[in-house]
N, CA, C and O of each residue as an XYZ file, in Angstrom:
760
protein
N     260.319    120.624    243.727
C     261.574    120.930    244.368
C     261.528    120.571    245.849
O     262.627    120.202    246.265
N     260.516    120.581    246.791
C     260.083    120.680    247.839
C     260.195    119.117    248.121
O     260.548    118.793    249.255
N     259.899    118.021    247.094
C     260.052    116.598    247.354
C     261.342    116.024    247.481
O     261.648    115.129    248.269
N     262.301    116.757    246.417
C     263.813    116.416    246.530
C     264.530    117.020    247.327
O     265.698    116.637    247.394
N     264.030    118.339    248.336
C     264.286    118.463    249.953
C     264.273    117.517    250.456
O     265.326    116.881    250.398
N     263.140    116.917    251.195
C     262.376    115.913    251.538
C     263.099    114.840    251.150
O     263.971    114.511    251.954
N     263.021    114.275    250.289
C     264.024    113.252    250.330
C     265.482    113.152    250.391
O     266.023    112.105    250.746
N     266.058    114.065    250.102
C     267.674    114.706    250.607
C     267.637    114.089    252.236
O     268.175    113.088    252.709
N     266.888    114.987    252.774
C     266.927    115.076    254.016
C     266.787    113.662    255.060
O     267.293    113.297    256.122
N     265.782    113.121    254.069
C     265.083    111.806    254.946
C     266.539    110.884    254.562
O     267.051    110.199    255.448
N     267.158    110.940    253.130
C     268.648    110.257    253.364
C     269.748    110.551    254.466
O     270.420    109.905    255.270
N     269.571    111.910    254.067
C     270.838    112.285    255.613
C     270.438    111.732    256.486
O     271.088    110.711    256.712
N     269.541    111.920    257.221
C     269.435    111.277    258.690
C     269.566    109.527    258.747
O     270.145    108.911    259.642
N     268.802    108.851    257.436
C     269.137    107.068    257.491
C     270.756    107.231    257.534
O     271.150    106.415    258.368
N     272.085    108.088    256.873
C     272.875    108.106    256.679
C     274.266    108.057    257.839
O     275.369    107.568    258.081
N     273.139    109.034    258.313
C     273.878    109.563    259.725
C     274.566    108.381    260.533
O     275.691    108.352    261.031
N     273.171    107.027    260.518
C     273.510    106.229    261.614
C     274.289    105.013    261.034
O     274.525    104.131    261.860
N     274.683    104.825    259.901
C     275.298    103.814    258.790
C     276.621    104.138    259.233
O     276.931    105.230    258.756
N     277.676    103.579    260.054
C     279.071    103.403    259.778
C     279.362    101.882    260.168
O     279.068    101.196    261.147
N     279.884    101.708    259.293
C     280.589    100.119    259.802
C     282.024    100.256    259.183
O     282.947    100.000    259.956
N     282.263    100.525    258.239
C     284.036    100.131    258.679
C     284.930    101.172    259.247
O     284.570    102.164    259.881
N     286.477    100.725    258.853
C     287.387    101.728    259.282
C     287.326    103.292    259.085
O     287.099    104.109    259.977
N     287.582    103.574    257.688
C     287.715    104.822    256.992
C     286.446    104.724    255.966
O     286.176    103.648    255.433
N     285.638    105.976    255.705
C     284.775    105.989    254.764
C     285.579    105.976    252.889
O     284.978    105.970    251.815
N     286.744    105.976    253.097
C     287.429    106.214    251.806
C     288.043    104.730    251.241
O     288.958    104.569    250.434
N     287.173    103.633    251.985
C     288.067    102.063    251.624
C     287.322    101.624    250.158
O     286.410    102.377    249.817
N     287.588    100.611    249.364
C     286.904     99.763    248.659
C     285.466     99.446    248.593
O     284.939     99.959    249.580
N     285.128     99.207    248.312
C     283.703     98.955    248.417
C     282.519    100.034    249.267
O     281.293     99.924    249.273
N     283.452    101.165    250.008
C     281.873    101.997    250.045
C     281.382    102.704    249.125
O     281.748    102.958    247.978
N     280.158    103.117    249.993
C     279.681    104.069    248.816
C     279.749    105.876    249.268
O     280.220    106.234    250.347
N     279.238    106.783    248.316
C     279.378    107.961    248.932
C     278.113    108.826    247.732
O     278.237    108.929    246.512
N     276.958    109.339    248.604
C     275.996    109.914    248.347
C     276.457    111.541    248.831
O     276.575    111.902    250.002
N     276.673    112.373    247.648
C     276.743    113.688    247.684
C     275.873    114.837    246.725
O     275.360    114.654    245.621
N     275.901    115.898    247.439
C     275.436    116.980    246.823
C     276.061    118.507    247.421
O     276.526    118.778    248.529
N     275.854    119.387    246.168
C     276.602    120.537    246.186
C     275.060    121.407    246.172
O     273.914    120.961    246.121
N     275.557    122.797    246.240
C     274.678    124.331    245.491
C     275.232    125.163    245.393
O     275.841    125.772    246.273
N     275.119    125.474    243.846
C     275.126    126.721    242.996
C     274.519    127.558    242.520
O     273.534    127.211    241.868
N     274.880    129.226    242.652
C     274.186    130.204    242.212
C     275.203    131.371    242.185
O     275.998    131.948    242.928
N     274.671    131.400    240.736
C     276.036    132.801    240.141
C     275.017    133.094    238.902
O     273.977    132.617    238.448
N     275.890    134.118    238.632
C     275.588    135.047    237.299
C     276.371    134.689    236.056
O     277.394    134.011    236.150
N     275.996    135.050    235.091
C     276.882    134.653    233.819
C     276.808    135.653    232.888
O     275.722    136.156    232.598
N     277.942    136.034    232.333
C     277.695    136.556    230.992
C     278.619    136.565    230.447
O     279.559    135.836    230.763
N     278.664    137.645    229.146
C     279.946    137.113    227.982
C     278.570    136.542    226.617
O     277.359    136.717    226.749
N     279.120    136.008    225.659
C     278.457    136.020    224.364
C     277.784    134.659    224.349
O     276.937    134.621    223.457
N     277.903    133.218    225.230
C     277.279    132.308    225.116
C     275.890    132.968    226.299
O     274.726    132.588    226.173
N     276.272    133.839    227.235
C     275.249    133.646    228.198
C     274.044    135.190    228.581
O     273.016    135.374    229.234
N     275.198    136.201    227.498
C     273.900    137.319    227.689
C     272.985    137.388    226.487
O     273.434    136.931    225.436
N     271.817    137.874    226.495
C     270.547    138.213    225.275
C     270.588    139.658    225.669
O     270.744    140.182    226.772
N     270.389    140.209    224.364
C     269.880    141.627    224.527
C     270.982    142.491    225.811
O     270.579    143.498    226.393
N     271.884    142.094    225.984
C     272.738    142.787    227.165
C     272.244    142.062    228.834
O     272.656    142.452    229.926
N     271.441    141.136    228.621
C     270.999    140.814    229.918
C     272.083    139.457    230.077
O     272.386    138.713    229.144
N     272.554    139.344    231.420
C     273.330    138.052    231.720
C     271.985    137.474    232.355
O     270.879    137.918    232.660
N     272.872    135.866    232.405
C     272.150    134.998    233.257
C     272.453    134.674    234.537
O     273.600    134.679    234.982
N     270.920    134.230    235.504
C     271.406    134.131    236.338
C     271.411    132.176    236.449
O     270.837    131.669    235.486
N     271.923    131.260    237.381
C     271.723    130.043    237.433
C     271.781    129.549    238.557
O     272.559    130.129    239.315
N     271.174    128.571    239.018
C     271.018    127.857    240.228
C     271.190    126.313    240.156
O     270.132    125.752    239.873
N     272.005    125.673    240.298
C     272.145    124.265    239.930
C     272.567    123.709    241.707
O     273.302    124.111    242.609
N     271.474    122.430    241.463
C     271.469    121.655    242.453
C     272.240    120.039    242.162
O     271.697    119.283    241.356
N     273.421    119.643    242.827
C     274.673    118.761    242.260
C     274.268    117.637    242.921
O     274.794    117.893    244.004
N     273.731    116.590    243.085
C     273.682    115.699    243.624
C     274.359    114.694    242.940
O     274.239    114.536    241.725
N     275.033    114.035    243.621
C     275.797    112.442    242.979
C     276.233    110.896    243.994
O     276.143    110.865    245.221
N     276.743    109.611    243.046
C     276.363    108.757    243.524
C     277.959    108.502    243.278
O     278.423    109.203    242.378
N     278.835    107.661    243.894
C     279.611    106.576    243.386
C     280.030    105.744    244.567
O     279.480    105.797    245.667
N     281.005    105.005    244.267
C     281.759    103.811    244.761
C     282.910    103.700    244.738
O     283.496    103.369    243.708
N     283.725    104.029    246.238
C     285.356    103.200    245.738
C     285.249    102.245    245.725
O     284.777    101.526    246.607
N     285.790    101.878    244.396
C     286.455    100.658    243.647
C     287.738    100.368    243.838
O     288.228     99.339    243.373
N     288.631    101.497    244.751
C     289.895    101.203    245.566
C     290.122    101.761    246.515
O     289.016    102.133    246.908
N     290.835    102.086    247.180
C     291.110    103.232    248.697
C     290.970    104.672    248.076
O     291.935    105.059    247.416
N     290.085    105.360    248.182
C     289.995    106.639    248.239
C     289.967    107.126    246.116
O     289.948    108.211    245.534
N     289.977    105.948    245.711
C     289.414    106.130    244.152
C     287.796    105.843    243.893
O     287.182    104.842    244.261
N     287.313    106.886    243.226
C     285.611    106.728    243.441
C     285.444    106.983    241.675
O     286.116    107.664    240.901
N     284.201    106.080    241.454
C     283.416    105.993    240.352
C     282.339    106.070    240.338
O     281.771    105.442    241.231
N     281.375    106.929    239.261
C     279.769    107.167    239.982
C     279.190    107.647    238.493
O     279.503    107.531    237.308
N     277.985    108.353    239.430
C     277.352    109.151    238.186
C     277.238    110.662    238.618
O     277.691    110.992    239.715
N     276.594    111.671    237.714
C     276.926    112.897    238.405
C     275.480    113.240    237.758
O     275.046    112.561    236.827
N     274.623    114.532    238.402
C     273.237    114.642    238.200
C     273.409    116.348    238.838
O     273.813    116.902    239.860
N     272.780    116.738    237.420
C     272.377    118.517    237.956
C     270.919    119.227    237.324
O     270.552    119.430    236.167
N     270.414    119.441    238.387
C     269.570    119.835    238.285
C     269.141    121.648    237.765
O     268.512    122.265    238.625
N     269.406    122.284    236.689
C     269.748    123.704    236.626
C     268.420    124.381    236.084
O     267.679    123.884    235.237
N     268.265    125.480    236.657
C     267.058    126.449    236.780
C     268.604    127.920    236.097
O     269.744    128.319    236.334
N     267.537    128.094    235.285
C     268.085    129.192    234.307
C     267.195    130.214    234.577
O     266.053    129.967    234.964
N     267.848    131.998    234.313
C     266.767    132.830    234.543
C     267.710    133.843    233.309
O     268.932    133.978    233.353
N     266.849    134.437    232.319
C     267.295    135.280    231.513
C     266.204    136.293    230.933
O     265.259    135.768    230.345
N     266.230    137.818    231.042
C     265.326    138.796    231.053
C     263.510    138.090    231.008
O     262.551    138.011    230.240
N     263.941    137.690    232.450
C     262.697    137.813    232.889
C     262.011    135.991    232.682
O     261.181    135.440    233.406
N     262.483    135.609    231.863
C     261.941    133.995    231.679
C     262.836    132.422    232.369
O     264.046    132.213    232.467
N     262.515    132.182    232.472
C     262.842    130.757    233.765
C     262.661    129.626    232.824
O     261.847    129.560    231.904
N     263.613    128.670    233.220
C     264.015    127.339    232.491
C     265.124    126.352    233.180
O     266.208    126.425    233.759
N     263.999    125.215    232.676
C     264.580    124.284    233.924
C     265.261    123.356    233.181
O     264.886    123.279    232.011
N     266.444    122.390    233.625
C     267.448    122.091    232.714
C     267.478    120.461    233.780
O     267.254    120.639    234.977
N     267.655    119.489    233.474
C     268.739    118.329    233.596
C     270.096    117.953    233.112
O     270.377    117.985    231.914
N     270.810    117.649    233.899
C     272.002    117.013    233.253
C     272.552    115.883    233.658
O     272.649    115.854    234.885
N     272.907    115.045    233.185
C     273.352    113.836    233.494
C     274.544    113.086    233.172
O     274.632    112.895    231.959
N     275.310    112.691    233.719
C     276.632    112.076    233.516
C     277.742    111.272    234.319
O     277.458    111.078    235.501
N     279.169    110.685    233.797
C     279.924    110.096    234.780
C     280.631    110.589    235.558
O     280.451    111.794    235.734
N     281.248    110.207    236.009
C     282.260    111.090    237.746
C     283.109    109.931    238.111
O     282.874    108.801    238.538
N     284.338    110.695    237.749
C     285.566    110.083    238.832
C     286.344    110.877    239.591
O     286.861    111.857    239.054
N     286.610    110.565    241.202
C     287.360    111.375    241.805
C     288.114    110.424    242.838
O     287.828    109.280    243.192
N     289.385    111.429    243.287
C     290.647    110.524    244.233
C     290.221    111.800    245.709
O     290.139    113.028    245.743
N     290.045    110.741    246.716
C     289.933    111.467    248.140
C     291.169    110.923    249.144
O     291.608    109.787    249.319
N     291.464    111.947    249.606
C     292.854    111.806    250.039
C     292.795    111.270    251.310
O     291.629    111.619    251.492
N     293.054    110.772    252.232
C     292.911    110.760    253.655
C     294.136    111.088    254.436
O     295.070    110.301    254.597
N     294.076    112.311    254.918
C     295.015    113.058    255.155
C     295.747    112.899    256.230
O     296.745    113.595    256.417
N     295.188    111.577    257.430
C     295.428    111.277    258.598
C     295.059    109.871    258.799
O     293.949    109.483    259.161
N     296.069    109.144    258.537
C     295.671    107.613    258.321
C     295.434    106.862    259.265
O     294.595    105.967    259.374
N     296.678    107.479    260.400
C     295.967    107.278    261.711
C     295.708    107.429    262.923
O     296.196    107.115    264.009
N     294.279    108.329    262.269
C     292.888    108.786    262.698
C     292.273    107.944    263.370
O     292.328    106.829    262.852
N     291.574    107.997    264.525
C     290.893    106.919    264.863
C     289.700    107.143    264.585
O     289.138    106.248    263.955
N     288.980    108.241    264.897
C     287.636    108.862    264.330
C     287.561    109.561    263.313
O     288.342    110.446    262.963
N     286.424    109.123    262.687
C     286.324    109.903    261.485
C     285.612    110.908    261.601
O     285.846    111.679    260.670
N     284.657    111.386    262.464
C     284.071    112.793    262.662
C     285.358    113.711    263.201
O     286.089    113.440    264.153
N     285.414    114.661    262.481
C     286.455    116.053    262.783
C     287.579    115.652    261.449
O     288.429    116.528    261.287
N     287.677    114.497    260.528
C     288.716    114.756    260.398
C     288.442    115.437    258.954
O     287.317    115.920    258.830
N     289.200    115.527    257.991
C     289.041    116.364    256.797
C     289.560    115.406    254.852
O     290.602    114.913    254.420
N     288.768    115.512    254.527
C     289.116    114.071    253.039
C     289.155    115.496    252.042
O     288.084    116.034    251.762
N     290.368    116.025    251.567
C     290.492    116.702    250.058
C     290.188    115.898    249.130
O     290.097    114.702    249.408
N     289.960    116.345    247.832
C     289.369    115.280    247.015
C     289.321    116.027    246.031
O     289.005    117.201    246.225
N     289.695    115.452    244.357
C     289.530    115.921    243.199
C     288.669    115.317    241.957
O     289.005    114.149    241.762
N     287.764    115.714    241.150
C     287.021    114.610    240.734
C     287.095    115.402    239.235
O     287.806    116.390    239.050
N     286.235    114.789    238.204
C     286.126    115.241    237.287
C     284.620    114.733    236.631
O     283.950    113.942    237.296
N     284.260    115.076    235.688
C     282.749    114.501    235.370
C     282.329    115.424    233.746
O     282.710    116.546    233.410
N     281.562    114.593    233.100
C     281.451    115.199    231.780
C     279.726    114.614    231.560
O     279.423    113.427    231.441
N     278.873    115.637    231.549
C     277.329    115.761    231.678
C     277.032    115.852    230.364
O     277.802    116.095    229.435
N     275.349    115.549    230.331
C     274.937    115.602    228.945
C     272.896    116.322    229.774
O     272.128    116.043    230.694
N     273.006    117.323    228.580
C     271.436    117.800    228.720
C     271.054    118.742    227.995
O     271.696    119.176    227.039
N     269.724    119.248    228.461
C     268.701    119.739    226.930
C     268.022    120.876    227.572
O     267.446    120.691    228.644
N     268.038    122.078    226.993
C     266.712    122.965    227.549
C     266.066    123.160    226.431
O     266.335    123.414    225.257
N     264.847    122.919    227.300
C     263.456    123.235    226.293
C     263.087    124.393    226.015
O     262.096    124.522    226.734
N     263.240    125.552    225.322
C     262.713    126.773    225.249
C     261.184    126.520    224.366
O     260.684    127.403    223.669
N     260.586    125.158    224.553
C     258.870    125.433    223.671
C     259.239    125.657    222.943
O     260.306    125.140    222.614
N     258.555    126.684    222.095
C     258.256    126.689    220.641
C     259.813    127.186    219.972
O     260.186    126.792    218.867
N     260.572    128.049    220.785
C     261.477    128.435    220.223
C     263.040    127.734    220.181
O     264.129    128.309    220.155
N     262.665    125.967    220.185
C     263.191    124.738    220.554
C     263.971    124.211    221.312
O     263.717    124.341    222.509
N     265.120    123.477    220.943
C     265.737    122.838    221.958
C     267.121    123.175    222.440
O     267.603    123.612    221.395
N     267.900    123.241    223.178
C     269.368    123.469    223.116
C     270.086    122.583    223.952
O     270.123    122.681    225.178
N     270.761    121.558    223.157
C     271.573    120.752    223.591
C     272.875    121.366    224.554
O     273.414    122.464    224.416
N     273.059    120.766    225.125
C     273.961    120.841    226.126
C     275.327    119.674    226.882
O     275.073    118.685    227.571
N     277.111    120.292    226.394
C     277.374    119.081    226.482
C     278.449    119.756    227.641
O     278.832    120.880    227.320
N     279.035    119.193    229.045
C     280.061    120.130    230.149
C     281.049    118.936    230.317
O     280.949    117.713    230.221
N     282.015    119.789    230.599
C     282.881    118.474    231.121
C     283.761    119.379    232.231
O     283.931    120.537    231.850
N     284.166    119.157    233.131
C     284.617    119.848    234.003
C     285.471    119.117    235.008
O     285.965    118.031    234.705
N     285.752    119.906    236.710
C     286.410    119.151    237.087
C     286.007    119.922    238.744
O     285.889    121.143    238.850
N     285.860    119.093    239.776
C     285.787    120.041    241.247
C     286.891    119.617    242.350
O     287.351    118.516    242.649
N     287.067    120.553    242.701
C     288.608    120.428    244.069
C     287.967    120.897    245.094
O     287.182    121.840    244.999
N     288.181    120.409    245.969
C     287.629    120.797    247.751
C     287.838    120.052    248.493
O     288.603    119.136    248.188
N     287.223    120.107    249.876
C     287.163    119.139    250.854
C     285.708    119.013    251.570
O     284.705    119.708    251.731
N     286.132    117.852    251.868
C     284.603    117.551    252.730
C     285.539    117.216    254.895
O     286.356    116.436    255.384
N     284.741    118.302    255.354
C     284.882    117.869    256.819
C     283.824    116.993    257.674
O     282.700    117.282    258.083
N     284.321    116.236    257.751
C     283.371    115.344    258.336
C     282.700    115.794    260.092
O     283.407    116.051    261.067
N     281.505    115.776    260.060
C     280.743    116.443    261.488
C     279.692    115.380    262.089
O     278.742    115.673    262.816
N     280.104    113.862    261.568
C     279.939    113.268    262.272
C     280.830    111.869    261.413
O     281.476    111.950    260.368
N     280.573    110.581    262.314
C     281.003    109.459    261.084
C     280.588    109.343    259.906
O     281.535    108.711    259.437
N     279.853    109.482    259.037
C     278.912    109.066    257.650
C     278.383    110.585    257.743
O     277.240    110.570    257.284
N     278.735    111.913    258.148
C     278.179    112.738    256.760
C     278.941    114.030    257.211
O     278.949    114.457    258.366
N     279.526    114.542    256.233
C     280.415    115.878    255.624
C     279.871    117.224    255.163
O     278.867    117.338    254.461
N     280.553    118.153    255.576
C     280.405    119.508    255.059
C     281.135    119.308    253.436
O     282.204    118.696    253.443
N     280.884    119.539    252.776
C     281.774    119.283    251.364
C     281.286    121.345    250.805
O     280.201    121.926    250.801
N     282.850    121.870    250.389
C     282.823    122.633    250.051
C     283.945    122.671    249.079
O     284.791    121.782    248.976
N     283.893    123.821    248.332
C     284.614    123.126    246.809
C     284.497    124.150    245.883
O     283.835    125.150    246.160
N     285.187    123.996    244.573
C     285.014    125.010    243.617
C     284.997    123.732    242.216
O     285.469    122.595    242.188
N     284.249    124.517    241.177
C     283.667    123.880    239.927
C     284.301    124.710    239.058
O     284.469    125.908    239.286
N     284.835    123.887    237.617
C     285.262    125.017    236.748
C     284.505    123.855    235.519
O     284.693    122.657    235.732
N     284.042    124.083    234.826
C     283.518    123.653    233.813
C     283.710    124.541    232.532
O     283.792    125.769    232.551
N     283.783    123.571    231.178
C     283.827    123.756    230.048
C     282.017    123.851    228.867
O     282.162    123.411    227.726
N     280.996    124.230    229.126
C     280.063    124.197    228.280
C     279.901    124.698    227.107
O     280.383    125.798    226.835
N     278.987    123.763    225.951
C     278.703    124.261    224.821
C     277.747    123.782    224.495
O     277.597    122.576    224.686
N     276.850    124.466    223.947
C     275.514    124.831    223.662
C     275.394    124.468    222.299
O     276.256    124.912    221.541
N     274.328    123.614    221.745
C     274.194    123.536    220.211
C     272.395    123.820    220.022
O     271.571    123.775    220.934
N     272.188    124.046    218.895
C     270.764    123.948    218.835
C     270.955    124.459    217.117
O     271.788    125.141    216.521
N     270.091    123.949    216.846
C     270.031    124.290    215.349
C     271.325    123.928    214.048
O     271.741    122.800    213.785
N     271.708    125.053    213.474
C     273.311    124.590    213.118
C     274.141    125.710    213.505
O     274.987    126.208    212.763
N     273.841    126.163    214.882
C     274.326    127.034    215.645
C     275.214    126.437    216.935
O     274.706    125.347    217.198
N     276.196    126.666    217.739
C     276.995    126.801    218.567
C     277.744    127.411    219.335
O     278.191    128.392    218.741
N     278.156    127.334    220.463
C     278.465    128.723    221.075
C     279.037    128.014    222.436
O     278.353    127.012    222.646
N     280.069    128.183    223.453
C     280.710    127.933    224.243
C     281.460    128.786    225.079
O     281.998    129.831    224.713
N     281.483    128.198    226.474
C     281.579    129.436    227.539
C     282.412    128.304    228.887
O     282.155    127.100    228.867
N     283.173    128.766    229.736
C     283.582    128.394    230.783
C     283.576    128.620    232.134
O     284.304    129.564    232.443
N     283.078    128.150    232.946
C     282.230    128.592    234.203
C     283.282    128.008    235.526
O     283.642    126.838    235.655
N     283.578    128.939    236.263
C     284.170    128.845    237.384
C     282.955    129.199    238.707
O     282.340    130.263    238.639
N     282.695    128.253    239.843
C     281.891    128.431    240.926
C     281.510    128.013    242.038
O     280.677    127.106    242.057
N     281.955    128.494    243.116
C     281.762    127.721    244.300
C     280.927    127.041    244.616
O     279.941    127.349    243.947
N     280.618    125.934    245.538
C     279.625    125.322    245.908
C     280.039    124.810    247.337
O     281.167    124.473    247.696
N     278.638    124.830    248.223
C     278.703    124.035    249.574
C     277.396    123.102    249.291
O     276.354    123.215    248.645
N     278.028    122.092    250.143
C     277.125    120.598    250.075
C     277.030    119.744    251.019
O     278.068    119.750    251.682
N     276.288    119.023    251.388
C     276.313    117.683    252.438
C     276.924    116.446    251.123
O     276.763    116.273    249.915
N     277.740    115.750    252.339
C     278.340    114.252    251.541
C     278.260    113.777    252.878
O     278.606    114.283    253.945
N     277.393    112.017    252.402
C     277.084    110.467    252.764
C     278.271    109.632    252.532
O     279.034    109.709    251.569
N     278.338    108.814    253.540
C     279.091    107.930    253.346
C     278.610    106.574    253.837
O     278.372    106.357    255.025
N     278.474    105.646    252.846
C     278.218    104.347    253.571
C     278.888    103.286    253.253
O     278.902    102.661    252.192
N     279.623    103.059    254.537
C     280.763    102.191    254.645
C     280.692    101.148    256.400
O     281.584    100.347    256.679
């Protein structure tokens, strides 16, 4: 966990000094983001024995406008599960599209100003419980927020997640819907 600090970090700062065009929301840039989450869960997909869960998911993602302020990417979560007493670590992986608004066209600087933005993304992943096997995992969801920009090329991004999950394993199934804030740094290289 301590390496994907570390490298988070060592991106922000190459990031920091990357601006070359007008608006970070044109054609052809790119935009390196990440969120964090941590909430509780329960209800019948997420408590055992009366115990809820707790979760920690780390959101990092990649895409590209492919038009003014339309972005295409991939989406990547990293989730640490905790349930009476046992810990489990999860991947997820999937696509992402979102529209960022530019709310002030003309802006001359882009540090201070503010990009709303709506995206959507549908993940795929597996937890390993060892011997007591596997549990597939399929989300599709959607996040609304904004990112304030605090310098040219990198953003406060804060936001809310509502996702759809369902759980398979065996010839068993079970499904639950998760609403949850998140704050994040977002890259821009343009």
């Amino acid at each position: 966990m301590s390496k994907v600090m570390i490298m988070l970090g060592v991106v922000f700062f190459i990031m920091t000094g990357l601006s070359f065009g007008e608006t970070p929301l044109e054609k052809g840039n790119a935009i390196l983001g990440g969120q964090f989450y941590v909430f509780s869960q329960s209800g019948d997909l997420y408590e055992d024995d009366g115990d809820g869960m707790t979760t920690i998911i780390l959101n990092p993602s990649l895409g590209f406008f492919v038009s003014d302020g339309f972005m295409m990417g991939a989406n990547f979560d990293l989730v640490s599960l905790s349930q009476s007493g046992d810990t489990y670590t999860e991947f997820r992986i999937g696509p992402k599209i979102g529209y960022y608004l530019n709310t002030n066209q003309e802006r001359v600087d882009v540090k201070g100003a503010v990009y709303p933005y709506i995206s959507g993304f549908f993940n795929f992943g597996q937890i390993d419980f060892g011997g007591n096997g596997n549990i597939n995992i399929t989300e599709f969801g959607a996040q609304v927020g904004m990112i304030l920009m605090i310098s040219d090329a990198v953003g406060a991004d804060l936001g809310f997640r509502v996702s759809s999950d369902k759980w398979s394993w065996d010839e068993y199934s079970d499904s639950g819907t998760t609403i949850i804030f998140g704050v994040g740094i977002t890259s821009f290289l343009y």
